[in-house]
Phi, psi and omega in degrees: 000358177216146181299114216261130170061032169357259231301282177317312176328338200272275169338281176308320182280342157294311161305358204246310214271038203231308166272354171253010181055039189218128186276147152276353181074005175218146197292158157352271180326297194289335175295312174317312192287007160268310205298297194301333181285330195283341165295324190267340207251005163256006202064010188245030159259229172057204184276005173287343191250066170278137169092347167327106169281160146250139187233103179230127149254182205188129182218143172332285182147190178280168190241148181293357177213160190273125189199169170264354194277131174316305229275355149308334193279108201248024174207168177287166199306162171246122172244113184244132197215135181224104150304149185202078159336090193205114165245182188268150187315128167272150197218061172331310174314297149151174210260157183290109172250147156244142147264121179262150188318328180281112170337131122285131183250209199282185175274324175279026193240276184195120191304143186266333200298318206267129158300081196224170208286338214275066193210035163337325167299295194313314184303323178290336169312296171292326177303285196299332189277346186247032155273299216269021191046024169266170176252359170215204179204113146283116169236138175247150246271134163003291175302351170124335208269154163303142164228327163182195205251151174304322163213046174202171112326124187262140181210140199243165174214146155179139211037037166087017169219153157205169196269121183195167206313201157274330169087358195286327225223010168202158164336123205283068212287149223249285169343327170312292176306334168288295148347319175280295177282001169283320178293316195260042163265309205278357171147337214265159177278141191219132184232134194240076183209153158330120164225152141211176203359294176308340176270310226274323183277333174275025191274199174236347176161134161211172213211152126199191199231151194198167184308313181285313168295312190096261178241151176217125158326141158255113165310297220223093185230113164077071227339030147300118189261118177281149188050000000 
């Protein structure tokens, strides 16, 4: 019945759309107050709306001629949010990963921080893992180290510790973060630092996470059966 980490989601997109220079036109409070009206006038809000997804993007708007320059966008931003009864697939087996040739690149290319719709590398990616019969795409950092997933965050466990990127080269995911902090809440050692491949087959488990799924086991990366 409540939007799980509002408040941070709230956060990144502002901040996101604040360094992309785009007012959104409307305050925190009021953008909240559209998701929840757009919730209850779907039936979904309360306990109905157990399993709910949500989708909201947010565009300059529309421009007066088709071009990429801000200063045409002759109306306020378009904001759109799409509810959905929708849960995520169970995968007991655990999910199929490949790696691929495409990078995450430097910041000065295109910051991985921002969410935003632009985000072609990520598409290509997910195309090549799923040519290559996988269910995600691991991609690595300019330098060689895992850095994350075409659209979730990767995380390793081994010898009882664990493990996931520098956070330098992907989205600042807000389950990740929870995750980092429910482990060294609960005790366990976490390391946010450069790995790469050869530790990611010698792991013991590995897993990753996202808004939708939440945390989803991996089985399976380059055709290495993990654990």
């Amino acid at each position: 019945g409540r939007i799980a980490f509002l408040a941070r989601h709230l956060d990144r997109l502002y901040e996101g759309a604040k360094a992309l220079d785009m007012d959104i036109g409307l305050s925190r409070e009021g953008l909240s107050d559209r998701l929840y009206a757009c919730l209850e006038a779907n039936g979904m809000g309360g306990a109905a709306g157990d399993g709910v997804h949500i989708r909201l993007m947010v565009t300059r708007g529309i421009k007066a001629t088709p071009y990429q320059d801000p200063r045409v966008t002759i109306t306020p931003p378009t904001i759109v949010i799409i509810p959905e009864f929708k849960a995520p697939k169970e995968n007991e087996a655990g999910l199929k990963l490949f790696t691929v040739h495409v990078r995450r690149g430097y910041p000065d290319v295109q910051d991985q921080k921002l969410n935003s719709h632009s985000k072609l590398n990520c598409i290509t990616a997910c195309i090549q893992a799923a040519k290559a019969g996988a269910d995600e795409a691991l991609m690595l950092d300019p330098h060689g180290f895992v850095a994350t997933c075409n659209s979730t965050h990767f995380f390793i466990v081994r010898k009882g510790e664990l493990w996931t990127s520098t956070g330098d080269y992907c989205l600042a995911g807000i389950t990740r973060q929870v995750v980092l902090e429910v482990a060294r809440a609960a005790g366990l050692t976490v390391k946010e630092k450069n790995f790469s491949l050869s530790e990611v087959y010698g792991a013991d488990e590995a897993f990753v996470t996202g808004t939708f799924a939440g945390l989803s086991p991996v089985r399976e990366i380059d055709g290495r059966i993990i654990g």
